[in-house]
C-alpha positions, 0 to 999 in steps of 0.5 A: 500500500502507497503512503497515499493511500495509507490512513493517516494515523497509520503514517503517524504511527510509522514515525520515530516518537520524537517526530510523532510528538512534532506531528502532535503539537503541528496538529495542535497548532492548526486546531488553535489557529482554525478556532479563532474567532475571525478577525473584526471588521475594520472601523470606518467612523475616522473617515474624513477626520483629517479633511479640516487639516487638509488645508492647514498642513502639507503631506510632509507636515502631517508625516511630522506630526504623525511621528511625535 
C-alpha cells in the first residue's frame, strides 16, 4: 500500500516518537489557529477626520506630526 493511500494515523504511527510528538503539537497548532474567532471588521467612523487639516498642513507636515 502507497503512503497515499495509507490512513493517516497509520503514517503517524510509522514515525520515530520524537517526530510523532512534532506531528502532535503541528496538529495542535492548526486546531488553535482554525478556532479563532475571525478577525473584526475594520472601523470606518475616522473617515474624513483629517479633511479640516487638509488645508492647514502639507503631506510632509502631517508625516511630522504623525511621528511625535
Amino acid at each position: 500500500m502507497s503512503a497515499a493511500t495509507k490512513p493517516l494515523i497509520e503514517l503517524v504511527q510509522e514515525l520515530p516518537p520524537d517526530i510523532q510528538a512534532e506531528v502532535r503539537d503541528f496538529v495542535e497548532f492548526l486546531l488553535v489557529k482554525r478556532a479563532r474567532t475571525p478577525a473584526k471588521k475594520l472601523r470606518r467612523d475616522w473617515a474624513g477626520m483629517l479633511s479640516d487639516m487638509r488645508d492647514q498642513y502639507t503631506s510632509l507636515e502631517l508625516q511630522h506630526k504623525a511621528l511625535e
